[in-house]
C-alpha positions, 0 to 999 in steps of 0.5 A: 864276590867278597868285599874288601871289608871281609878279605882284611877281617880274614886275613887279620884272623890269620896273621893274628893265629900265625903270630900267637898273640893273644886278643888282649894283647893286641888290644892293650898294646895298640889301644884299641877298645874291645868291643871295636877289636871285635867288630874289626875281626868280623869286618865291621866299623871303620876298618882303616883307622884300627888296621893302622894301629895294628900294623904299627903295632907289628912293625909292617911296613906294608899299609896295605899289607891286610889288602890282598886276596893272595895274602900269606901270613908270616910262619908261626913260631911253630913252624920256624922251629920245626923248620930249624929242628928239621934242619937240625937233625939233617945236620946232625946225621950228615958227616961232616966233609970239608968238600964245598961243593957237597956242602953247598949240595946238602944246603940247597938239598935242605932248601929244596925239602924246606919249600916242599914242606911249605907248600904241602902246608899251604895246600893243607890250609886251604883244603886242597885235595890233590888225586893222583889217579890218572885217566887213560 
């Protein structure tokens, strides 16, 4: 069973690889000393006081936003713009009709693609192999 220490440490991890930020970064702008920032990553010492700091730092509203076993980190910048690029380029090869029911089609269209991408990239990180065989 893991414990609550450990599940905030991994989700920090990931919320901190999604945003990009740097280590030091965070430790400059939430004061928060190295040795102490690396014990916090690795779910050790007093977790609460420098988790405050951190999501002051990011602006979450949720003090418990590092607490759950379902947690989802924000999109990377990387994501959101292959998100718009794919968007972009869907547009750019779609002929423009001044028909508002095909352009609400082609939105909801793109909407629904948009969700499929994220969920394959959820089951990819978290390694879930999917077999299409089917038994008879």
């Amino acid at each position: 069973m893991t414990n609550l220490k450990t599940i905030i440490s991994n989700n920090l991890n990931d919320f901190i690889k999604s945003t990009g930020r740097s280590h030091s970064w965070i430790m400059e702008k939430a004061d928060i000393p190295k040795t102490t920032f690396y014990k916090l990553l690795n779910g050790e010492g007093d977790l609460e006081k420098h988790i405050e700091k951190i999501i002051n730092l990011f602006g979450i509203d949720d003090p418990f936003y590092f607490h759950t076993t379902d947690f989802v980190p924000p999109k990377s910048i990387q994501e959101i713009k292959a998100e718009s690029d794919l968007r972009n380029l869907a547009a750019a090869n779609y002929i423009a009709v001044e028909d508002k029911k095909e352009i609400v089609a082609f939105e909801e269209t793109i909407d629904i693609l948009d969700d499929f991408i994220t969920m394959i990239d959820i089951l990819k990180k978290n390694n879930v192999q999917m077999n299409f065989n089917h038994v008879e």
